[in-house]
C-alpha positions in Angstrom: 27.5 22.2 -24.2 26.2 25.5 -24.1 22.6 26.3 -22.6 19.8 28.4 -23.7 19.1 31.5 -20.9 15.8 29.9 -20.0 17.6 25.9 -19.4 20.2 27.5 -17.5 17.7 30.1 -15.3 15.5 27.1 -14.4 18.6 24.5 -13.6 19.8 27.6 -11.2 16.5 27.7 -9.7 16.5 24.4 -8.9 19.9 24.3 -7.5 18.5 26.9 -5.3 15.7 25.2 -4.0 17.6 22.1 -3.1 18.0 23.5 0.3 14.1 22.9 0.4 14.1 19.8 -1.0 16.6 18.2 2.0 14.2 20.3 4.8 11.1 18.4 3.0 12.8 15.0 2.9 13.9 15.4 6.0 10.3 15.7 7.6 9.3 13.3 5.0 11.2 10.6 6.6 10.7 11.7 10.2 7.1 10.4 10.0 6.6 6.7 10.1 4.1 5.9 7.4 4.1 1.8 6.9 0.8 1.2 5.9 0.4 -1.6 8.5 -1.5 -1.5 12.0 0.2 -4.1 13.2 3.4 -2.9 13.2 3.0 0.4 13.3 0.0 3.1 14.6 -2.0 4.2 11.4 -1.2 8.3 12.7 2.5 7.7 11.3 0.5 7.3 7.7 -2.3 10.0 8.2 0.4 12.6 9.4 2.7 12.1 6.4 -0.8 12.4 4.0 -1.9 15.7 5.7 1.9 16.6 5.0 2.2 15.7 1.4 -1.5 17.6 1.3 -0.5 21.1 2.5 2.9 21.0 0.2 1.3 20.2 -2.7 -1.2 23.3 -2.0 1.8 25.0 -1.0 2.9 24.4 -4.8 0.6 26.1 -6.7 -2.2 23.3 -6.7 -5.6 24.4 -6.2 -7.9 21.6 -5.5 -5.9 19.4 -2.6 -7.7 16.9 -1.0 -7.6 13.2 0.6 -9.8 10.8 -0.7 -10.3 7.6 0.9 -9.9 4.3 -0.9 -11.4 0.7 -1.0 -8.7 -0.4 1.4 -8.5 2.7 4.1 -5.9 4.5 3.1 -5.7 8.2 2.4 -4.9 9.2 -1.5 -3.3 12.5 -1.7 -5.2 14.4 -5.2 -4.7 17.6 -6.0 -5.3 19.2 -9.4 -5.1 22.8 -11.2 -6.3 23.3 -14.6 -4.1 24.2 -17.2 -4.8 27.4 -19.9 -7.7 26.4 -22.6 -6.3 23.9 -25.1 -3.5 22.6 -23.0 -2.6 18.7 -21.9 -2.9 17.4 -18.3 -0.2 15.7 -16.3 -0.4 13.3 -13.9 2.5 13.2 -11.7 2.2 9.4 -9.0 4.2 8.8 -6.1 3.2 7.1 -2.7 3.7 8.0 0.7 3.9 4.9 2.7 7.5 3.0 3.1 8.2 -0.4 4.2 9.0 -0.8 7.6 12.7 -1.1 8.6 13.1 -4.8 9.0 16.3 -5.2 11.3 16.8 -2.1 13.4 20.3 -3.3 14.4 21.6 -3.4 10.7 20.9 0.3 10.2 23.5 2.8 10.2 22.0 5.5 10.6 18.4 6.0 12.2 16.1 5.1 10.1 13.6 7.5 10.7 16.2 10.7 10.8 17.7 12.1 7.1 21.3 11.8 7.5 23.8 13.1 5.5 26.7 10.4 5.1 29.1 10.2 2.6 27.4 12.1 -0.3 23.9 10.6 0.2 21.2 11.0 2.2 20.0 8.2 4.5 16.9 7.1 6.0 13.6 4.8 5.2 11.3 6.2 1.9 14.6 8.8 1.4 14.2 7.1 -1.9 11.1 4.9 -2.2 9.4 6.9 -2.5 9.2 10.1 -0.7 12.4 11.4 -2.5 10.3 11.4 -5.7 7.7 13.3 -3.9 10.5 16.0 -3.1 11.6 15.5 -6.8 7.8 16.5 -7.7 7.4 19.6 -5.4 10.8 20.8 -6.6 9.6 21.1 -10.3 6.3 22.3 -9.3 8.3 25.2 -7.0 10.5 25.7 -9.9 8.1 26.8 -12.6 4.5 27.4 -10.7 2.6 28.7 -9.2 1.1 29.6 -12.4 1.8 26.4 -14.5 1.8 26.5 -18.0 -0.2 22.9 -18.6 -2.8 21.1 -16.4 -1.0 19.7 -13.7 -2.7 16.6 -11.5 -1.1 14.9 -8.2 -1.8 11.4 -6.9 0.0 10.5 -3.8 -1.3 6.9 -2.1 -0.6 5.7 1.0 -0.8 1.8 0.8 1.8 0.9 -2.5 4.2 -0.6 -0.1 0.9 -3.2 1.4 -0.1 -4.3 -2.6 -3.3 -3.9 -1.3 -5.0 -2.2 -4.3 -6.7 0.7 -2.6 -6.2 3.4 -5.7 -6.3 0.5 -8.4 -9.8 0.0 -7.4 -10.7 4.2 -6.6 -9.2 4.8 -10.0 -11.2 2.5 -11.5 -14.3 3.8 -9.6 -13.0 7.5 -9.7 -12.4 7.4 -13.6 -12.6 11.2 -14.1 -10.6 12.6 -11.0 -6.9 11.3 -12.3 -7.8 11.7 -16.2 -5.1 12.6 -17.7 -3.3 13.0 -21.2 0.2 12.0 -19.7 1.2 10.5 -16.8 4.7 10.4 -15.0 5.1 7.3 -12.3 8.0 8.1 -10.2 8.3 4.9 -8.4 11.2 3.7 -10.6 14.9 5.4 -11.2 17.6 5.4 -12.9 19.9 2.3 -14.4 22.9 4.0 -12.6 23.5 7.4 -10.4 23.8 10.2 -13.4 22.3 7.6 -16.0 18.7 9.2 -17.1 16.7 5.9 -17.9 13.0 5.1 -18.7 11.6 2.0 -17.0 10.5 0.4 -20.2 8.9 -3.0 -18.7 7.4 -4.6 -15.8 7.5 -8.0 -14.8 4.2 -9.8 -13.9 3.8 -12.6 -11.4 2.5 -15.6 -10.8 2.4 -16.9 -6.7 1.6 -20.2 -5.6 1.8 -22.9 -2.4 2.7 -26.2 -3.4 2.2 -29.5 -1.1 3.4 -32.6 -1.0 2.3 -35.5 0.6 3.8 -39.3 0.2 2.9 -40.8 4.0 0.1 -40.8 6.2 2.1 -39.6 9.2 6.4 -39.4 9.8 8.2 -42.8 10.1 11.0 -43.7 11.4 14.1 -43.0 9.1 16.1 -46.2 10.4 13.2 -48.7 10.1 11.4 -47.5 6.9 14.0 -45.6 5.0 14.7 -46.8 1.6 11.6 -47.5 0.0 9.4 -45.0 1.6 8.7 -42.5 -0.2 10.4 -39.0 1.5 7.8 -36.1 0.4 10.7 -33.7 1.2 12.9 -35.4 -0.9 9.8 -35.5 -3.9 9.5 -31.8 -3.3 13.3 -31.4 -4.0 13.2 -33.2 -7.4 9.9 -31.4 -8.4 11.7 -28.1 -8.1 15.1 -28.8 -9.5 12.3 -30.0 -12.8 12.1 -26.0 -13.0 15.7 -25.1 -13.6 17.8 -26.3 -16.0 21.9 -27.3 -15.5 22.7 -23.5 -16.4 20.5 -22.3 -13.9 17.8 -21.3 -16.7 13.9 -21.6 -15.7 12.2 -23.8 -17.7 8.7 -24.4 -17.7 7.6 -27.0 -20.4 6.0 -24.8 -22.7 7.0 -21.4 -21.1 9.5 -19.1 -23.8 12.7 -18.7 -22.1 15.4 -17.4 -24.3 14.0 -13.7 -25.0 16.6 -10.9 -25.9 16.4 -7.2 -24.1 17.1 -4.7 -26.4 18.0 -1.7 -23.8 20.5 -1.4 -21.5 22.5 -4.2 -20.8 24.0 -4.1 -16.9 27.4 -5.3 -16.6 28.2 -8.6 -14.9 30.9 -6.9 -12.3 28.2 -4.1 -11.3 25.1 -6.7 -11.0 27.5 -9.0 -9.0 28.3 -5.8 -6.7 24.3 -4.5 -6.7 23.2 -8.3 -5.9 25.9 -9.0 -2.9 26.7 -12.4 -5.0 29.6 -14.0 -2.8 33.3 -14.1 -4.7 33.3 -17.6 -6.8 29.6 -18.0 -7.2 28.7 -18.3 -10.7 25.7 -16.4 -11.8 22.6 -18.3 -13.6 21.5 -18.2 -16.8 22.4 -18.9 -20.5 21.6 -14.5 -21.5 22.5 -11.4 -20.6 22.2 -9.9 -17.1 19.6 -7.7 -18.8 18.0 -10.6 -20.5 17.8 -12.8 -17.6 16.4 -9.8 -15.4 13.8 -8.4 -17.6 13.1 -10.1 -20.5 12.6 -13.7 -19.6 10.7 -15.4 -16.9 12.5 -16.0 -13.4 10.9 -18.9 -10.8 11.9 -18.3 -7.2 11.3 -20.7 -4.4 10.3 -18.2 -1.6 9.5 -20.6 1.3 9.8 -24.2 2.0 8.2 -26.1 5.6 10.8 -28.4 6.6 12.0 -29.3 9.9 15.2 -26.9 11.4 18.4 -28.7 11.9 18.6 -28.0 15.3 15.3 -30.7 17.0 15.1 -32.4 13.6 14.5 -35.9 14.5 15.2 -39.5 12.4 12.2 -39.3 10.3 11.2 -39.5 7.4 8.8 -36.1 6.3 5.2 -37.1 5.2 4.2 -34.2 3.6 6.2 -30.6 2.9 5.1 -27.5 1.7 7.0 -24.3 -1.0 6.2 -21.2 -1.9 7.1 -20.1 -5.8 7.0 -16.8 -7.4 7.3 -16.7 -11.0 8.1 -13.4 -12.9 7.4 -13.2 -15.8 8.0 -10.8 -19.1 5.7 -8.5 -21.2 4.0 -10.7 -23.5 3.5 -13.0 -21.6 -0.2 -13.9 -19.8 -0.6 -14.6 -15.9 -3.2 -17.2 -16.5 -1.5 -18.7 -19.5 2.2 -18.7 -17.3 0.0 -20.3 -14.3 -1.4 -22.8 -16.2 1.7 -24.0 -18.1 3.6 -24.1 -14.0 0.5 -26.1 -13.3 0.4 -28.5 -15.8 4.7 -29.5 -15.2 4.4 -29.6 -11.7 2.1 -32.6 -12.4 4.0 -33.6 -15.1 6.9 -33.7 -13.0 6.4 -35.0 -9.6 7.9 -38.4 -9.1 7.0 -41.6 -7.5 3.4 -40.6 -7.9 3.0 -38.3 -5.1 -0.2 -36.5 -4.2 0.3 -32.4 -5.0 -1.7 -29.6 -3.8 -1.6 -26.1 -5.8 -2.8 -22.9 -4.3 -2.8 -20.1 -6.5 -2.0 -17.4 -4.2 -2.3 -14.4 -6.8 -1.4 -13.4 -10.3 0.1 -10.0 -11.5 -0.2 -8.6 -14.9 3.5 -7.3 -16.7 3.4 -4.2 -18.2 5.3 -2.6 -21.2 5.3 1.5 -21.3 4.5 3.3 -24.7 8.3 3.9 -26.7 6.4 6.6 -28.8 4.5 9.8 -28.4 4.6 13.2 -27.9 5.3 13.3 -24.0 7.5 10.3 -23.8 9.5 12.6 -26.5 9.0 15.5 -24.4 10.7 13.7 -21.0 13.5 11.9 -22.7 14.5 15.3 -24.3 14.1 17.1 -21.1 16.1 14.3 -19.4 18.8 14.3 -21.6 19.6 18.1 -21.3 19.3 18.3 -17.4 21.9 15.3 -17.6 24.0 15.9 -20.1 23.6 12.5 -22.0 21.7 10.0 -23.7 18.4 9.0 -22.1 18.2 4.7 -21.7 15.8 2.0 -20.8 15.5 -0.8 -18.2 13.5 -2.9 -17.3 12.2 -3.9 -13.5 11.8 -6.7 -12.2 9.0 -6.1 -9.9 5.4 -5.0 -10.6 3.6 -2.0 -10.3 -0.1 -3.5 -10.4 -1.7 0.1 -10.9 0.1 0.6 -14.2 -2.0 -1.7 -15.9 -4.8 0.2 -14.1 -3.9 3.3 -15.9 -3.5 1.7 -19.1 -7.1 0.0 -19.1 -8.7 3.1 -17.8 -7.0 5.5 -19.8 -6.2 3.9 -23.1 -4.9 7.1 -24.8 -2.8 8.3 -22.5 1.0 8.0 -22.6 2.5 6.6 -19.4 5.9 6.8 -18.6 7.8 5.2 -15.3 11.0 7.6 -14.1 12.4 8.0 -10.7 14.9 8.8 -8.4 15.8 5.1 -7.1 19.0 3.7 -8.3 21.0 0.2 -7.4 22.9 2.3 -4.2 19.6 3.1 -2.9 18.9 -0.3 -1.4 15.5 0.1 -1.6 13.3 -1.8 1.2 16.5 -3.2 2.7 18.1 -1.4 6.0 20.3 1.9 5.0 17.9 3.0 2.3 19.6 6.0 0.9 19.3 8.1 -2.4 21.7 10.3 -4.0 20.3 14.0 -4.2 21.6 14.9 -7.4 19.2 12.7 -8.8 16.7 14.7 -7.0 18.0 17.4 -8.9 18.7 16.2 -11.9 14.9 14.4 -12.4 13.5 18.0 -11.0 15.0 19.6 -13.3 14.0 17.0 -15.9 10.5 17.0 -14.6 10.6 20.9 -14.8 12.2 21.2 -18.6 9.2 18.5 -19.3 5.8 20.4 -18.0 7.5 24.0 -19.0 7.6 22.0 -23.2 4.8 19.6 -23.6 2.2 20.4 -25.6 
């Protein structure tokens, strides 16, 4: 495929700067920004803000500056108008990361960029400072003098779900306004594969408990027909899958069809670390089962350890759900349908506690418009192929912030994270030609939308 001069000038530009894009990561990474005191000292977070700051002025933006949010973190904003009669982009990222987890299962240190095998290694070298890179790359590639309005918003507590700039954008309104706005906090089906994250899926959390006894009996003397609230808890939650492994919530739709991308079964096996033999779950697709229908988890249970369990038989027990759940589908409606089988199903007349812990809104992006058009045909030529869509299984709460407080504009959810990167696991990596390849995309995109 041959190139116009001006694609293949920029795509050489941005294959030069790539030497500047690993120098930034690598600093990027160097600084320890989880958002959480009590793991780690909050300089870590300020440090990388101040960073993030200074290269985005460094870009070609004119009014940098860190704002402090409901929750006391440090947004990054920056802004520079466009010409007269132009749109406004809003490029998102965050700067905080999780924190490593389990030192000793690293390869590489976590908070050095190392070059192994083709990637680059390290903790945020993909989620999400690697889409921060991707951003200064495009802006480096086409600025300083930009040919649209260009906005940045850079947060520093994603990682924490605390909803520091969902609540600033909702009292901050005008500051982020914007008619387009690019969320880089997703990626790419596969390495090479430009995708749109299409949908998110909502949540619903809760703490169930169980209680059958008035204190633990002995298992000898009153086993049989005492009731075993560990052994109610077991039945109430095998109520919520089916033989095939399907969740089924009286009530709840279960059987929805994605129409995107569909991930083959040998590649999800290798992405998930399913064990040789296991079956997977589910009567659909991989791609239906992962972002079209709803998925219950059982994320905690209290129940005595093997080792000092004693002959007794458990009064009371306690499990923690997640439920994720599709576009289309309500938080409060999903809840209360979970609620209402729960009671339905609990045997021997057991007493049950539910704690809803939180709810979480899905989201579905815009398919249509004049940016979204804009991006997938500035995707497709810096790849070379058809752009796709996925879905994600998590949720991005401030997405459905944007959307309520700016109705009109189009939102669209790209990245540089991809399966390999092993996103906030230990040896967190990213490929970086999809930093290239979405800076160039990202580039082709503000240089054409009108």
């Amino acid at each position: 495929m041959t190139e116009t001069p001006d694609v293949a000038a920029l795509r050489g530009k941005v294959s030069r700067l790539m030497g500047q894009a690993k120098k930034d990561l690598a600093e990027l990474v160097s600084f320890k920004s989880v958002a959480d005191p009590r793991q780690f000292p909050p300089e870590g977070c300020e440090q990388t803000a101040q960073w993030v700051a200074d290269a985005f002025a460094a870009a070609g933006l004119t009014e940098v500056g860190l704002h402090e949010t409901p929750d006391g973190s440090k947004a990054v904003i920056g802004h520079k108008p466009g010409p007269p009669g132009t749109p406004t982009v809003l490029l998102y990222c965050h700067y905080d990361v999780q924190p490593p987890l389990d030192d000793a299962a690293w390869k590489t240190p976590v908070w050095t960029l190392t070059d192994k095998d083709g990637r680059w290694y390290g903790r945020g070298a993909a989620d999400c400072k690697g889409n921060i890179v991707t951003h200064l790359t495009a802006l480096r590639a086409i600025g300083p003098d930009f040919p649209i309005g260009i906005k940045v918003v850079s947060e520093g507590s994603e990682e924490q779900g605390t909803g520091g700039l969902e609540k600033f954008v909702v009292a901050n309104p005008d500051l982020l306004a914007a008619d387009a706005i690019l969320v880089s906090d997703c990626g790419n089906f596969a390495v090479g594969v430009p995708t749109f994250t299409q949908t998110l899926r909502g949540m619903v959390n809760v703490v169930l408990t169980v209680h059958t006894l008035a204190g633990p009996m002995h298992s000898g003397m009153f086993g049989g027909p005492a009731p075993d609230a560990l052994a109610a808890m077991i039945r109430l939650l095998a109520s919520l899958r089916d033989e095939h492994g399907n969740t089924t919530i009286d009530g709840l739709t279960n059987d929805q069809k994605w129409s995107g991308a569909q991930y083959p079964v040998p590649d999800f096996r290798s992405d998930a670390g399913v064990l040789d033999g296991v079956d997977l779950v589910g009567s659909g697709t991989v791609s239906d089962m992962l972002w079209s229908r709803p998925a219950l988890t059982v994320l905690g249970m209290d129940v005595p350890a093997v080792v000092g369990s004693s002959a007794a038989i458990q009064p009371s027990t306690r499990a923690r759900l997640n439920l994720r759940i599709p576009p289309g589908t309500e938080p409060k409606q999903a809840y209360d349908l979970l609620e209402k089988h729960l009671r339905a199903h609990l045997p021997w007349n057991a007493h049950l506690d539910i704690e809803l812990e939180s709810l979480g809104e899905p989201f579905a992006a815009a398919e249509h418009g004049p940016a979204r058009a804009a991006m997938g045909k500035a995707m497709e030529t810096a790849y070379g192929r058809p752009v796709t869509t996925e879905g994600q299984g998590g949720s991005i709460p401030l997405c459905n912030v944007f959307a309520d407080t700016y109705p009109n504009a189009e939102i669209m959810l790209t990245g540089v994270e991809e399966p390999k990167c092993l996103i906030h696991a230990p040896n967190e990596s990213v490929d970086p030609s999809e930093i290239e390849h979405m800076a160039l995309a990202e580039a082709l995109f503000l240089s054409s939308y009108r």
